[in-house]
N, CA, C and O of each residue as an XYZ file, in Angstrom:
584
protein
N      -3.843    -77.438      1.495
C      -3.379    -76.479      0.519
C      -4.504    -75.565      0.070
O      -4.436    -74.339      0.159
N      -6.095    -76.584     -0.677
C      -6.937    -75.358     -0.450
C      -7.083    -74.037      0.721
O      -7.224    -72.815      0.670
N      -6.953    -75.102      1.787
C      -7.670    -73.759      2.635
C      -6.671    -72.337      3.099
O      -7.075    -71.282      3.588
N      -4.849    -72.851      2.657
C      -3.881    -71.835      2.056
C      -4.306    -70.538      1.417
O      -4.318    -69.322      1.609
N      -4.794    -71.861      0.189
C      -5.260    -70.229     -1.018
C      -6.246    -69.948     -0.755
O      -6.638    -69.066     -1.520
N      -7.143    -70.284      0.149
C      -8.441    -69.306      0.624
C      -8.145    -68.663      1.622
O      -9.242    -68.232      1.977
N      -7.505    -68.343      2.237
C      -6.901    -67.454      3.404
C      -5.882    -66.519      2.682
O      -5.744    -65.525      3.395
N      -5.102    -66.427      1.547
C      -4.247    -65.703      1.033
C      -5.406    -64.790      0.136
O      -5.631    -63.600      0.361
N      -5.998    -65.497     -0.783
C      -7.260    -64.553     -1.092
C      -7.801    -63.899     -0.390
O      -8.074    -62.762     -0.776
N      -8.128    -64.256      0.728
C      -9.034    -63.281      2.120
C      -8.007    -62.242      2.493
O      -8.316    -61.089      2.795
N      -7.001    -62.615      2.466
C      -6.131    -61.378      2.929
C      -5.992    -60.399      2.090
O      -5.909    -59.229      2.465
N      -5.940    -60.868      0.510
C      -5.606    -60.244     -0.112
C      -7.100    -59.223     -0.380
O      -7.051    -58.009     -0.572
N      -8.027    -59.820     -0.347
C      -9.104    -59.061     -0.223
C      -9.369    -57.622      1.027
O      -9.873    -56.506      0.897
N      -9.004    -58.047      1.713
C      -8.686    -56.640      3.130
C      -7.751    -56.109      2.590
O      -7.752    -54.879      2.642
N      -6.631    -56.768      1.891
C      -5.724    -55.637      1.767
C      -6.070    -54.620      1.009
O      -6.131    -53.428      1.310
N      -6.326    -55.222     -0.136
C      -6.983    -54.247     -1.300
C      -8.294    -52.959     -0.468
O      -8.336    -51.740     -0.631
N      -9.005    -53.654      0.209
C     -10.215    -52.837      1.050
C      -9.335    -51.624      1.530
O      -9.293    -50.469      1.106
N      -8.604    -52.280      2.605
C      -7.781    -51.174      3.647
C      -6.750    -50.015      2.109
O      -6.798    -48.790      1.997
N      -6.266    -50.626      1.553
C      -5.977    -49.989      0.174
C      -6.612    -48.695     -0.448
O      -6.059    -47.660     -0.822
N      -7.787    -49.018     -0.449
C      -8.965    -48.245     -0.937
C      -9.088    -47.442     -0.236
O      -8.852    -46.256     -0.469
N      -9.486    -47.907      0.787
C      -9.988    -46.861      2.155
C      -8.565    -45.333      2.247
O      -8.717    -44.124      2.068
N      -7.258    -46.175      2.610
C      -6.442    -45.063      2.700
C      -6.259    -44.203      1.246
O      -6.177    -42.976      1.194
N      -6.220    -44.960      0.275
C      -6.736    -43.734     -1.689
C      -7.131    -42.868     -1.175
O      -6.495    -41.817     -1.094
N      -8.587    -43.085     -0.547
C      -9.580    -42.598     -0.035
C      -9.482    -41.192      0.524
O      -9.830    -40.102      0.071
N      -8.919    -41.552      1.611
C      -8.427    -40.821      2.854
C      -7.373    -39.520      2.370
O      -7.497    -38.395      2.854
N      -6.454    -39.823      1.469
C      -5.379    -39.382      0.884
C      -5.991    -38.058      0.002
O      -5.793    -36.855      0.171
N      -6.845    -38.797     -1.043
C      -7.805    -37.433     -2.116
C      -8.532    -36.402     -0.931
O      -8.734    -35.198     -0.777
N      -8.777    -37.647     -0.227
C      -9.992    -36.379      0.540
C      -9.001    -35.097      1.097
O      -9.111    -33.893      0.861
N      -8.091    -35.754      1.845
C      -7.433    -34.703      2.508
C      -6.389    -33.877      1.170
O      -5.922    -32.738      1.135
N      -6.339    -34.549      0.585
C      -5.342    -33.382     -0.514
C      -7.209    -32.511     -1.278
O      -6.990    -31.496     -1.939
N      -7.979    -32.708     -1.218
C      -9.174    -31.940     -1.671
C      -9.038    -30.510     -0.416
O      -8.749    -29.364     -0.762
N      -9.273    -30.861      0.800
C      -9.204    -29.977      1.631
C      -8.606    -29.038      1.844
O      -9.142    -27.942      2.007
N      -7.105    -29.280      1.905
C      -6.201    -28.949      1.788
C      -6.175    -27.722      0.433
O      -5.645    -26.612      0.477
N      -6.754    -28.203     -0.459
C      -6.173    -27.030     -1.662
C      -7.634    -25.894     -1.434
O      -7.531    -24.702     -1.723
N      -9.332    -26.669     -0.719
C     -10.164    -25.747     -0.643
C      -9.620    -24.645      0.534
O     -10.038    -23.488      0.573
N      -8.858    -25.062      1.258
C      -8.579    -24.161      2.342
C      -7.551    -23.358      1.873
O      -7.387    -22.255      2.396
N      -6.721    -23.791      0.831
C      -5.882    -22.411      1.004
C      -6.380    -21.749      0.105
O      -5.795    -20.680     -0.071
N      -7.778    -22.055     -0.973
C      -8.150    -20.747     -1.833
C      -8.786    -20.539     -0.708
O      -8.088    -19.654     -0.212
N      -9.613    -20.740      0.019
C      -9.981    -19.858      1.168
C      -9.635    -18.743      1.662
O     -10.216    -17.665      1.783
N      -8.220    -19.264      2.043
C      -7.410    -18.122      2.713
C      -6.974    -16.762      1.571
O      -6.826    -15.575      1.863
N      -6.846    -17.402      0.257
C      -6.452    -16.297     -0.821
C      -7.429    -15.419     -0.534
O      -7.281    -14.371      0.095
N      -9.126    -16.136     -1.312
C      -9.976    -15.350     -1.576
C     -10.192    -13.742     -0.913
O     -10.382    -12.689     -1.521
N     -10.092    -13.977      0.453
C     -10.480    -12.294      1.271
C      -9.550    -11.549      1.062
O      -9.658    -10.688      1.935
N      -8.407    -11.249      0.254
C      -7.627    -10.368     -0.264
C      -8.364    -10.299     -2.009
O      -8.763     -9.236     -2.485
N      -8.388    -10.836     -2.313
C      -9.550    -10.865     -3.628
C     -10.942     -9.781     -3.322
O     -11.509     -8.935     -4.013
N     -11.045    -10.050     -2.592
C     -12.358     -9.111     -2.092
C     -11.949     -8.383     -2.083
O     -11.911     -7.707     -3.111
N     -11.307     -7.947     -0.873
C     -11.043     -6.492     -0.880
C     -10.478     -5.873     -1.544
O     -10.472     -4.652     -1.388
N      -9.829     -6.444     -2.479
C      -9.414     -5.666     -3.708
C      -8.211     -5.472     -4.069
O      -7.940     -4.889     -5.119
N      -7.098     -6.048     -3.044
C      -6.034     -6.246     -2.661
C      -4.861     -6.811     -3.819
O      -4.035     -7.694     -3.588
N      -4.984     -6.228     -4.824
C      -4.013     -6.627     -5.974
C      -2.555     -5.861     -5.805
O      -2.434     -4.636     -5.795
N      -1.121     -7.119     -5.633
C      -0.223     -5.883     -5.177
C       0.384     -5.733     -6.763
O       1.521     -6.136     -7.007
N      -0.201     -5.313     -7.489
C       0.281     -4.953     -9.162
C      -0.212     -3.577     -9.134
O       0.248     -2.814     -9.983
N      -1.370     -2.982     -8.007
C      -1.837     -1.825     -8.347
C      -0.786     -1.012     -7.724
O       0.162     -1.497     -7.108
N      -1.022      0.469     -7.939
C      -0.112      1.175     -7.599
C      -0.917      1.922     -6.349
O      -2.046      2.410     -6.407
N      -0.008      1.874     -5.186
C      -1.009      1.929     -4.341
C       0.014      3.752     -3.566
O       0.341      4.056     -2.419
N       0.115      4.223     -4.432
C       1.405      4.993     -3.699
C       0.097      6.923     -4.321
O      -0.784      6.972     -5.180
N       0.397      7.573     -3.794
C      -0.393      8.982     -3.451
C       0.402     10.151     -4.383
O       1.570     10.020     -4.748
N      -0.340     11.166     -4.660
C       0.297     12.155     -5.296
C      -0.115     13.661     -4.629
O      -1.236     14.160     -4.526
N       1.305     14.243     -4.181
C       0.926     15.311     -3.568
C       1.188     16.850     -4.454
O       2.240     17.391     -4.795
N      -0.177     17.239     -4.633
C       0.602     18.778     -5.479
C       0.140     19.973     -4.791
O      -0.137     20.041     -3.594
N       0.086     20.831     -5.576
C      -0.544     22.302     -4.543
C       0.444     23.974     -5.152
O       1.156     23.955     -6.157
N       0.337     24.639     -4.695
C       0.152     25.782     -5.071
C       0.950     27.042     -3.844
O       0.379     27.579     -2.895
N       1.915     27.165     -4.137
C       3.052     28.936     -3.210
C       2.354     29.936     -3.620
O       2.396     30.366     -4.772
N       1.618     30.411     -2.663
C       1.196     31.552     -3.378
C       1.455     32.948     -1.755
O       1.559     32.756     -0.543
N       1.462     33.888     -2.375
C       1.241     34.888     -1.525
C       0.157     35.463     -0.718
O      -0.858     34.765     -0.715
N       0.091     36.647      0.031
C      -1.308     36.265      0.650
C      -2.444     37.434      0.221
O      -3.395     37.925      0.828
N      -1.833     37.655     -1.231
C      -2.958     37.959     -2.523
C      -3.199     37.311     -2.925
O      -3.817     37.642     -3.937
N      -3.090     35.957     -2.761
C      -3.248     34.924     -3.949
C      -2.560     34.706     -5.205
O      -2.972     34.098     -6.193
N      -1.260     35.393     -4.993
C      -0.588     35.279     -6.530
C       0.534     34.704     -6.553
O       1.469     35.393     -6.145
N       0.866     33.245     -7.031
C       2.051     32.581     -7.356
C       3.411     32.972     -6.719
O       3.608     34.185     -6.787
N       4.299     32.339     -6.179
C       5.739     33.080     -5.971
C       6.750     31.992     -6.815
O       7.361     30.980     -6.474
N       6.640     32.542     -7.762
C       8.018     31.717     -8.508
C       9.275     31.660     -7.667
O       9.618     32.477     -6.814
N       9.908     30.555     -8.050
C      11.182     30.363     -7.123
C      11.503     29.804     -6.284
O      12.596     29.275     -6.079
N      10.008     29.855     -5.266
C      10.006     29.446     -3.660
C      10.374     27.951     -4.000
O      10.490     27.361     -5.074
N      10.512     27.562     -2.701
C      11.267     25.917     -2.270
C      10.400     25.312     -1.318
O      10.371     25.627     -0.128
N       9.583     24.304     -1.938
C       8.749     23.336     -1.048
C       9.484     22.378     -0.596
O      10.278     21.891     -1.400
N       9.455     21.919      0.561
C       9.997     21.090      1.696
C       9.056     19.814      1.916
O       7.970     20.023      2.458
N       9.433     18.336      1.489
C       8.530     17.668      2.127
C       9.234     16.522      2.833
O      10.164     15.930      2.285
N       8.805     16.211      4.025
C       9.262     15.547      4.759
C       8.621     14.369      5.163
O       7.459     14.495      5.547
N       9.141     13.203      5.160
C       8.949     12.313      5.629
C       9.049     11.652      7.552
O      10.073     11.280      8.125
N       7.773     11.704      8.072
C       8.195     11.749      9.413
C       7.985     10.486      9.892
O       7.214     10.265     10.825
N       8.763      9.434      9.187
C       9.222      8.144      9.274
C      10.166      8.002      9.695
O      10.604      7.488     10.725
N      10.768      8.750      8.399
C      12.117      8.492      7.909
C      13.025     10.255      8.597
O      14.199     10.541      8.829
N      12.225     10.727      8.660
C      12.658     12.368      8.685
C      13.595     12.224      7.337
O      14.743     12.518      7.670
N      13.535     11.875      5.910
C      14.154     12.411      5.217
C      13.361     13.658      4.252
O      12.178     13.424      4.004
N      13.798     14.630      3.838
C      13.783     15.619      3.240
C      14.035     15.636      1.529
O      15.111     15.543      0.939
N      12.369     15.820      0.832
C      12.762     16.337     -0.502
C      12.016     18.008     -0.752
O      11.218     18.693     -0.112
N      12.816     18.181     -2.100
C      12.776     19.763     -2.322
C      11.956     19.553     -3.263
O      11.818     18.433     -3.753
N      11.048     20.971     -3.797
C      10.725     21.544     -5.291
C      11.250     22.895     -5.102
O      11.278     23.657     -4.136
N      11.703     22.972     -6.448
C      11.761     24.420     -6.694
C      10.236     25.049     -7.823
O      10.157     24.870     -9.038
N       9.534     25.544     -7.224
C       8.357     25.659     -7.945
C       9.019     27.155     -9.259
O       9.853     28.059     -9.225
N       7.678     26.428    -10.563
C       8.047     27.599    -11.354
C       6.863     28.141    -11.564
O       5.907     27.877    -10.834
N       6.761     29.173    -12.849
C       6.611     30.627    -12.761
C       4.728     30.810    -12.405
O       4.109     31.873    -12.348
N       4.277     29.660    -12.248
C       2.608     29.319    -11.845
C       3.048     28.869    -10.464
O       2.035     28.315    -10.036
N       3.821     28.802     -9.683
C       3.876     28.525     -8.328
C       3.541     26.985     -8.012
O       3.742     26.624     -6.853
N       3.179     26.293     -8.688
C       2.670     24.806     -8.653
C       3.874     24.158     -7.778
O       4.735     24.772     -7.148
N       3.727     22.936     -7.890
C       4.738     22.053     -6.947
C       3.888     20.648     -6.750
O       2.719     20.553     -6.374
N       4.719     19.675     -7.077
C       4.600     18.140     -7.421
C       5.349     17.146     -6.639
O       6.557     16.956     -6.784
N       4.244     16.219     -5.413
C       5.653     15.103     -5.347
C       4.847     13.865     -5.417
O       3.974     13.589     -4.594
N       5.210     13.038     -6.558
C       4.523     12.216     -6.976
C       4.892     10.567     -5.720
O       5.445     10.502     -4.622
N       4.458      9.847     -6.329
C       4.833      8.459     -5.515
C       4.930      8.453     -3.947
O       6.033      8.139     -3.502
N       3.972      8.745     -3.070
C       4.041      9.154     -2.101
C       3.256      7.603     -1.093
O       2.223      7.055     -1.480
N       3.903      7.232     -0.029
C       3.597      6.056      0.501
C       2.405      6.141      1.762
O       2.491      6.261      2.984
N       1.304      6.021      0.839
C      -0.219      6.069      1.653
C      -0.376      6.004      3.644
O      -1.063      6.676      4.412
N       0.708      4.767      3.907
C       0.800      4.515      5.844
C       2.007      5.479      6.143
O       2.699      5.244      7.134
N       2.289      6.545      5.339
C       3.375      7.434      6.277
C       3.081      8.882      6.574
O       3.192      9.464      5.495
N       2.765      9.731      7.504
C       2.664     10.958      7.447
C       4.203     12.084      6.673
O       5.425     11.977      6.766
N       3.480     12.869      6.110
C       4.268     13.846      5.576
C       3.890     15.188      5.698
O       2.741     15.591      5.518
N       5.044     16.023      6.064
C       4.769     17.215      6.465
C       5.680     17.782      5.357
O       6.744     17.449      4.836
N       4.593     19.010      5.202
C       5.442     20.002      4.041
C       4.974     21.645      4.014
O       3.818     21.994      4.254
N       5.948     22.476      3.720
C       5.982     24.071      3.930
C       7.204     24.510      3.270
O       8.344     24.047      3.241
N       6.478     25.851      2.585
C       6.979     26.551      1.596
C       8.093     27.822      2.213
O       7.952     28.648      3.115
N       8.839     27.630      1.592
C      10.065     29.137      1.821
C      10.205     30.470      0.624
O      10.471     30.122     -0.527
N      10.112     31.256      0.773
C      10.264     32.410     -0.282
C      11.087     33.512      0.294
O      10.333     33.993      1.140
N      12.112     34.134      0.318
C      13.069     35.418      0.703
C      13.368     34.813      2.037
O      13.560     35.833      2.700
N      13.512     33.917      2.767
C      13.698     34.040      4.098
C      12.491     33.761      4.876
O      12.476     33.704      6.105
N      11.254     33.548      3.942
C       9.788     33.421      4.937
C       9.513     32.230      4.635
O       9.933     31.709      3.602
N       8.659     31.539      5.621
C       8.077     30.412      5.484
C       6.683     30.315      5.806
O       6.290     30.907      6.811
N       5.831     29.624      5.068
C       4.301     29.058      5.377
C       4.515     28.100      6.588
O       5.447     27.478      7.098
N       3.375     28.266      6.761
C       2.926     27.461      8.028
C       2.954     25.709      7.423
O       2.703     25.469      6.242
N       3.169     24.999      8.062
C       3.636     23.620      7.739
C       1.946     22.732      7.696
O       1.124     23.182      8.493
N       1.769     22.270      7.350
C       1.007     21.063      6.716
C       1.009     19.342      6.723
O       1.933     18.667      6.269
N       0.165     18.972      7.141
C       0.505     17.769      7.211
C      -0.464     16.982      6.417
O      -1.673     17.081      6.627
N       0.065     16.150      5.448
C      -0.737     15.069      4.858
C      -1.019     13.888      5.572
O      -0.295     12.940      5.267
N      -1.950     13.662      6.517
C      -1.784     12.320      7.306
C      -2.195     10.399      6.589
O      -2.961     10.151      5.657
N      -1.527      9.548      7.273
C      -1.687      8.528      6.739
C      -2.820      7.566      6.542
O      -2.871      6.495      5.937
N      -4.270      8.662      7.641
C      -5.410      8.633      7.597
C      -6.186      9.038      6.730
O      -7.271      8.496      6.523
N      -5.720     10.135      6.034
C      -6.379     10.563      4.789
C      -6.136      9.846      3.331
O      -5.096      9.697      2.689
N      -7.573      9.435      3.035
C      -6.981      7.978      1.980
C      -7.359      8.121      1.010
O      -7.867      7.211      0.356
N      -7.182      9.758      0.460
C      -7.353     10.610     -0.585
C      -5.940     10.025     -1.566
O      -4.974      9.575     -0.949
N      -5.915     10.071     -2.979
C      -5.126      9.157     -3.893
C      -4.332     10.485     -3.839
O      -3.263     10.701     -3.269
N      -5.238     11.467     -4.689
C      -4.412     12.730     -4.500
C      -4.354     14.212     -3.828
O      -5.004     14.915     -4.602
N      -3.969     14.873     -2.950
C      -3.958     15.567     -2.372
C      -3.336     16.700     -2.503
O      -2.138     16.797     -2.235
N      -4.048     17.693     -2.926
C      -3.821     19.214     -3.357
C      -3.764     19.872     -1.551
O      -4.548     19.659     -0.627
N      -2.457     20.739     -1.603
C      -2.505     22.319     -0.695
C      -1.604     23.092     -1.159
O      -0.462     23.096     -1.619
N      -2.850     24.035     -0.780
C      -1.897     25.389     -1.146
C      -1.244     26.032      0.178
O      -1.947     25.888      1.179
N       0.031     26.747      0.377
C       1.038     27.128      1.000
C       1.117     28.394      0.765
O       1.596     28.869     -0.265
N       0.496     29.249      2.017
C       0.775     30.654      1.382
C       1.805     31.282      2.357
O       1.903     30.928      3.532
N       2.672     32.380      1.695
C       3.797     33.111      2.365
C       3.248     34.117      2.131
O       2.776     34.427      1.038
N       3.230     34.976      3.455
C       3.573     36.459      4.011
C       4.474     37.364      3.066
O       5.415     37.852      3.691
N       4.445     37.617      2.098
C       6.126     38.092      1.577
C       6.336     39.232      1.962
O       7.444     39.634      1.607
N       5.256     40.554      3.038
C       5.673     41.500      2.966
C       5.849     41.705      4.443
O       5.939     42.831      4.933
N       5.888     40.786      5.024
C       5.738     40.509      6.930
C       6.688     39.415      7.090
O       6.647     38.420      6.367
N       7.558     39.581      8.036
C       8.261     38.246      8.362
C       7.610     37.518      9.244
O       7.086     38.104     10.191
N       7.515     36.285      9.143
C       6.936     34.998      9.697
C       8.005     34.169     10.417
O       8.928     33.735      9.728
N       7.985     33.951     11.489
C       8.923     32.603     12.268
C       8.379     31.638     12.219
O       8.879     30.623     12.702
């Protein structure tokens, strides 16, 4: 019977060991596990990569004639050559023209109309990683242009 309970103790002693060992095994790998995925976060951290910022472009600019003087009225065209969809301004009496929220990886092309004439077209490319981007659009008004 002693030598029973000295063999149930001995076992119970490995068990507890082997016990330990896998605890062990278990922290370590749940340690790893959480250093590796801040790992993987961190290099968007670097680079600066917060998607809360507003990461979208503003395009404005200026109809003017080819004195340099404003054309109230005219109709800026900007296009999306993604999507090929189409928005308007109707510029006022400073010739200005605004299209805000503009999506940095898409090219956009845009050109001004006044009486029937049009400026030469423009392209904002998705390479240029300017936040905001001013052109001016000038029309011919006393020459017709195709």
């Amino acid at each position: 019977m002693k030598n029973a309970v000295i063999q149930g103790a001995a076992s119970l002693q490995v068990g507890a060991a082997s016990l330990r060992l896998i605890l062990s095994l278990v922290l370590l790998s749940a340690s790893i596990f959480c250093a590796s995925t801040s790992a993987l976060a961190a290099p968007a951290q670097l680079v600066g990569r917060d998607s809360k910022e507003d990461k979208t472009r503003l395009l404005t600019g200026k109809v003017l004639d080819s004195g340099d003087n404003p054309l109230p009225n005219a109709v800026v065209y900007l296009t999306n050559t993604h999507t090929r969809s189409v928005k308007t301004y109707i510029v006022g009496p400073d010739g200005t023209y605004r299209f805000p929220a503009l999506q940095p990886s898409i090219d956009y092309e845009v050109y001004a109309q006044f009486n029937n004439r049009k400026s030469h077209t423009k392209t904002v490319s998705q390479f240029d990683d300017r936040q905001q981007v001013y052109i001016s659009l000038k029309i011919d008004a006393k020459s017709e242009t195709k």
